[in-house]
C-alpha positions in Angstrom: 22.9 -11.9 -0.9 20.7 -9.6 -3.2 17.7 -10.7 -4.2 18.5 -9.5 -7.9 20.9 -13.0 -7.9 18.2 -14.9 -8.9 18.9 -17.7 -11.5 16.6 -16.1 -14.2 14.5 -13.2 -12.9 12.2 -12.7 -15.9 10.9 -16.7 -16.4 9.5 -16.1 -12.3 8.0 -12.6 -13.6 6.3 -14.5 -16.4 5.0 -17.4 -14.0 3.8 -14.9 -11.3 2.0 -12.9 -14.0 0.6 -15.6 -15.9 -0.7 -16.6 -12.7 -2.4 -14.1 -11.6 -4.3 -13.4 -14.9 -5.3 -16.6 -14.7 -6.5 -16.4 -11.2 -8.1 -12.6 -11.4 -11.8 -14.5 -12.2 -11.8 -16.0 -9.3 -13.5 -13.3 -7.3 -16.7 -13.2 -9.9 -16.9 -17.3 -10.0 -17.2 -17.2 -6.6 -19.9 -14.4 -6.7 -21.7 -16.2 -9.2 -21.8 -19.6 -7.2 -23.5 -17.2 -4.5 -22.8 -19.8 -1.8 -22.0 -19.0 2.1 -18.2 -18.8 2.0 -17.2 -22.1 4.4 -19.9 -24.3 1.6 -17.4 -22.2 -1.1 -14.3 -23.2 1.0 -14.8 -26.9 0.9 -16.0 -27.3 -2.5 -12.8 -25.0 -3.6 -10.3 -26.7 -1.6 -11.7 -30.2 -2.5 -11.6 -29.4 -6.6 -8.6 -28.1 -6.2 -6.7 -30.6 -5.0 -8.6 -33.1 -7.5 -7.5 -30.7 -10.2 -4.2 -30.4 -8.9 -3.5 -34.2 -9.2 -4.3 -34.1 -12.7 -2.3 -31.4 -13.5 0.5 -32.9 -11.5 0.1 -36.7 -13.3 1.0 -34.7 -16.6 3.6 -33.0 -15.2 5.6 -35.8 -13.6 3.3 -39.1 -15.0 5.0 -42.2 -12.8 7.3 -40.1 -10.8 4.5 -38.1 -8.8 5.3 -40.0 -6.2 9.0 -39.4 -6.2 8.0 -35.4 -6.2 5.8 -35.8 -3.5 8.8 -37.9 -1.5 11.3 -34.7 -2.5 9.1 -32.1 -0.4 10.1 -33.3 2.6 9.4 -31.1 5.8 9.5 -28.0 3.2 6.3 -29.6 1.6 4.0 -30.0 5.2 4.9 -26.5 6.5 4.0 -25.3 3.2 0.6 -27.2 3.0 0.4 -26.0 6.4 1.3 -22.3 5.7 -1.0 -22.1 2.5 -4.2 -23.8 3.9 -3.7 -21.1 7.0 -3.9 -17.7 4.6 -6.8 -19.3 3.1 -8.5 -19.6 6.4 -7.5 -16.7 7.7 -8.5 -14.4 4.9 -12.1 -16.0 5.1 -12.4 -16.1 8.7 -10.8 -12.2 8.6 -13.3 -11.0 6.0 -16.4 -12.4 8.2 -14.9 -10.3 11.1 -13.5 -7.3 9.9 -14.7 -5.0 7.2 -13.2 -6.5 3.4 -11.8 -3.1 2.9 -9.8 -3.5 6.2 -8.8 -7.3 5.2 -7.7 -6.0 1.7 -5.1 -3.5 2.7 -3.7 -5.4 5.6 -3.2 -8.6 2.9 -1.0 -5.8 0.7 1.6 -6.0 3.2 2.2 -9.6 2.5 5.1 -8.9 -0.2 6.6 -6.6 2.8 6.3 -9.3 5.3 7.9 -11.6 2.5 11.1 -9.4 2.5 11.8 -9.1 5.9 10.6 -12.6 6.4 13.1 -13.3 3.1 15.7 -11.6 4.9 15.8 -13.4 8.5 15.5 -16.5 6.7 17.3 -16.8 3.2 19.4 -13.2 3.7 17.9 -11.5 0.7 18.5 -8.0 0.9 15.5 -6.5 -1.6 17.5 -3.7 -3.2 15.6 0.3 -2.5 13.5 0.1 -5.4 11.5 -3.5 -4.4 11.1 -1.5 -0.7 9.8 1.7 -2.5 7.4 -0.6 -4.9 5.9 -2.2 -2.2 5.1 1.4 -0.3 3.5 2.5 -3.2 1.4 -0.2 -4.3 -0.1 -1.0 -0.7 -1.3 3.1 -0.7 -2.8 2.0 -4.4 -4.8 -0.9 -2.8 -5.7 1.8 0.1 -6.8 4.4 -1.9 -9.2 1.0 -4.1 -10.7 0.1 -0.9 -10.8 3.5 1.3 -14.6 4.3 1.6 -14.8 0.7 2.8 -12.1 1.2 5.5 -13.3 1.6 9.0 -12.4 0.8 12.7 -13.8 -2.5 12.6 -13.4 -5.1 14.8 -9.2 -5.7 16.7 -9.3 -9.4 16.2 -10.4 -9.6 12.6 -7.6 -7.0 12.0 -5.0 -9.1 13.5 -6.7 -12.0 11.7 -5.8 -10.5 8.1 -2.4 -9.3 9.4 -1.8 -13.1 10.4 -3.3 -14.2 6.9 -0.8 -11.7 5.3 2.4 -12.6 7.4 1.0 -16.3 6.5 1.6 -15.4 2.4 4.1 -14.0 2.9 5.9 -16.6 4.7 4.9 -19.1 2.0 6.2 -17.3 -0.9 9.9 -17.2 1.5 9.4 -21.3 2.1 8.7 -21.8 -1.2 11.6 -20.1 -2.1 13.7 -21.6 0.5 13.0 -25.2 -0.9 14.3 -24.5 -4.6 15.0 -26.0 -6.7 12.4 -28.9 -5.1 9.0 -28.5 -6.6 6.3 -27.3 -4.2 3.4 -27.8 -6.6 2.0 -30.8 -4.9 2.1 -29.6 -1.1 0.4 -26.6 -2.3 -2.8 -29.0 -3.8 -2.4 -30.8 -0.6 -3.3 -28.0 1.5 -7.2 -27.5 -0.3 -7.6 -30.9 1.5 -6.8 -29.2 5.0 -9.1 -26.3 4.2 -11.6 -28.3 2.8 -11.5 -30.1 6.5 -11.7 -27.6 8.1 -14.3 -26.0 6.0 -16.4 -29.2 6.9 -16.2 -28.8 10.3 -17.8 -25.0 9.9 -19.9 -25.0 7.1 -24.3 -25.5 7.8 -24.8 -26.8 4.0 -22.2 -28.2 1.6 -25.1 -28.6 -0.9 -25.1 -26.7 -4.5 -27.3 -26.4 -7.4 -25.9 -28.4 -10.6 -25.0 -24.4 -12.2 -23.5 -23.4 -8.9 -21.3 -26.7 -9.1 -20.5 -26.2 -12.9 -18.8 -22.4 -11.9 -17.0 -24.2 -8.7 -16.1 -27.0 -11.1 -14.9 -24.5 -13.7 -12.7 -22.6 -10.8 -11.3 -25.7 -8.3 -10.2 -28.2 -11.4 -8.9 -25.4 -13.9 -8.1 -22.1 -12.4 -6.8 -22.5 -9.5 -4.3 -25.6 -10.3 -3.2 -23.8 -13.0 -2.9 -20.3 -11.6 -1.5 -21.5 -8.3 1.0 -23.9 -9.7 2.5 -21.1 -11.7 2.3 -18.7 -8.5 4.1 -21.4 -6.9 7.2 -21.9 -10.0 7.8 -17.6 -9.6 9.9 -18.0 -6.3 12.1 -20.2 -7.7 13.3 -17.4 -10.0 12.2 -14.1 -8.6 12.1 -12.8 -4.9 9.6 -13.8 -2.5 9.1 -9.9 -2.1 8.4 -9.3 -5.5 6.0 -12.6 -6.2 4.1 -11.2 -3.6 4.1 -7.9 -5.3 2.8 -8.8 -8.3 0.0 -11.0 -6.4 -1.5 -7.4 -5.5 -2.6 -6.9 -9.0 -5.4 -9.8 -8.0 -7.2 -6.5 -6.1 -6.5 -4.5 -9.0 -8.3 -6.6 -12.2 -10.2 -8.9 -9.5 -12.9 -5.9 -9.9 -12.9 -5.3 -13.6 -14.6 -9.0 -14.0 -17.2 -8.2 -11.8 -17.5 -4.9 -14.0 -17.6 -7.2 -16.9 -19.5 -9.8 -15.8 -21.9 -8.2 -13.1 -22.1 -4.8 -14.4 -20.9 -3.8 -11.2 -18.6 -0.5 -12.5 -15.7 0.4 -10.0 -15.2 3.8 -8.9 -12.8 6.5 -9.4 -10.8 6.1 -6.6 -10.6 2.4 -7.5 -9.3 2.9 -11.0 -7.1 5.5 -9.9 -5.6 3.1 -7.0 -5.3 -0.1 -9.6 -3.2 2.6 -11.8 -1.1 3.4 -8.9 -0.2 -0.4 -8.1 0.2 -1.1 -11.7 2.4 1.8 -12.0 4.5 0.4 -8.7 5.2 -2.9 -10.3 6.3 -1.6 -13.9 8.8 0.6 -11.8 10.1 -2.3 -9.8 10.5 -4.6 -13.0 11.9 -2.6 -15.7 14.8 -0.8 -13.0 15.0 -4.7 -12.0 15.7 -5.4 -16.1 18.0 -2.5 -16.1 20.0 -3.8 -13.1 21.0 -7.1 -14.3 24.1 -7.8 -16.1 24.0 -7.5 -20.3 24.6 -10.7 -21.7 28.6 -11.1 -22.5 27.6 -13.0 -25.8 25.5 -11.5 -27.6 26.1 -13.2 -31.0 25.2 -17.2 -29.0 21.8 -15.6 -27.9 20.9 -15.5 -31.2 
C-alpha cells in the first residue's frame, strides 16, 4: 500500500504544520523559565495534561469518556511510547552533546517509514526517502560545530528517543480513525512521575511558573493535539518530516527573543530542511489524482 493513499493528504500537512509553528516557542519558554530540566519536566508534563483535559472537554464535552474508552491498547502503548521520547531526549541531552542528540532525533521520520512499513505496509514512494536524506544532512550541517564523539550510551539514548517518535507517529497512525489525543495528555502524567522521582527542586518563581503556565496549558495541548490529528491523513514518515522544522525555527525565537543570532551554517542547514520538505510536498500534490469533478468542487 503506498503511503500517497491517504484519505486526504493536505488536511494532515495542515495539522502537522500548524503544529509545529505552534510548538517552535517552546525551546525559548523553556530557556526563559531557566529551571534544571527534570523541575522543567514535571511542571511540563503536569500542565500539560491539565491543559489537555480542557482542550479535550471542548472537543468531546460528555463523551470524553467514551474517547478515552475507544483507545483501547492503542491508547497505553501510545502514552507509553510518547512519555518514553520525552524522557529519553532529556535524559540523552544530559549525556551526550545536544548537537549529537539533535541529529540522531532527525532520523525519527526514517525510523517512522521503515517502522510504517513492517507494521502498516506503507511503502514511502523515492521522493519521501530522498526528503528525509536531505533534511537530516540540513539538521547536521545546523548543529555540526556542536557534534563530537561524546559519550556511546547517550548516543544510543537519542537513537532510542528517535526510534521512540518515530514509532508513535506509526501507532498513531495505526489506530485511525480512533482519536489518540487523550493517551497523548496522559503520558505528561508518566513523565511528570518520573520527573518526580529525579528532580532535587520542583519549586519556581511565580514568573518562571507564568512562562511554564503559558507553555503546559496552551502550547503544547494545542500543538500536540494537532501533531497527533496529521497521521491520520498523511504518512507517519512525512509527519515526522515536517516535525524537523522544530530545529529549524526553534532557533530564530531565541534570535528574537534572546538576541542569541544563529550562525551561517545554521541558516544555511534550516534552508536545506525547508527546501527538503517543499520538495516532498508539492511532487506529493502533483502525484495525487485531479479531481474528476471539477464543476461540484466549486
Amino acid at each position: 500500500m503506498s503511503t500517497d493513499s491517504a484519505a486526504d493528504p493536505v488536511k494532515g500537512l495542515t495539522f502537522a504544520v500548524l503544529g509545529i509553528l505552534i510548538l517552535t516557542p517552546d525551546t525559548v519558554l523553556m530557556r526563559m523559565v531557566g529551571a534544571d530540566a527534570w523541575t522543567i519536566l514535571f511542571w511540563r508534563g503536569v500542565l500539560m495534561t491539565v491543559g489537555y483535559v480542557g482542550l479535550l472537554v471542548l472537543r468531546y464535552r460528555l463523551g470524553l469518556p467514551a474517547a478515552v474508552a475507544a483507545m483501547g491498547t492503542h491508547g497505553a502503548l501510545v502514552t507509553a511510547l510518547f512519555a518514553l521520547n520525552t524522557i529519553l531526549f532529556v535524559v540523552a541531552v544530559a549525556t551526550t552533546t545536544v548537537a549529537n542528540t539533535l541529529v540522531i532525533m532527525a532520523a525519527a521520520p526514517l525510523f517512522a517509514a521503515l517502522i510504517g512499513r513492517m507494521v502498516l505496509g506503507e511503502r514511502p514512494p523515492m521522493r519521501t526517502w530522498m526528503a528525509i536524506l536531505v533534511a537530516i544532512a540540513g539538521i547536521a550541517l545546523i548543529v555540526g560545530d556542536g557534534l563530537s564523539v561524546g559519550t556511546w550510551i547517550g548516543d544510543l539514548i537519542a537513537l532510542a528517543a528517535a526510534i521512540a517518535l518515530g514509532g508513535h507517529f506509526v501507532l498513531v497512525r495505526a489506530a485511525r480513525p480512533v482519536d489518540m489525543m487523550p493517551a497523548v495528555g496522559l503520558s505528561g502524567l508518566l513523565v511528570a512521575a518520573v520527573a518526580l522521582i529525579a528532580a532535587d527542586s520542583l519549586t519556581l518563581t511565580p514568573v518562571q511558573f507564568g512562562w511554564m503556565a503559558l507553555l503546559g496549558l496552551l502550547i503544547l495541548p494545542v500543538s500536540f493535539g494537532l501533531l497527533t490529528l496529521a497521521p491520520i491523513y498523511l504518512s507517519a514518515a512525512e509527519v515526522g518530516l515536517v516535525v524537523l522544522l522544530e530545529t529549524v525555527l526553534g532557533p530564530l525565537w531565541v534570535w528574537l527573543v534572546m538576541g542569541e543570532e544563529p550562525s551561517r551554517n545554521a541558516l544555511v542547514g534550516g534552508a536545506i530542511v525547508i527546501a527538503a520538505l517543499v520538495m516532498n510536498f508539492v511532487l506529493k500534490r502533483r502525484s495525487l489524482p485531479a479531481d474528476p469533478h471539477p464543476e461540484a468542487s466549486r
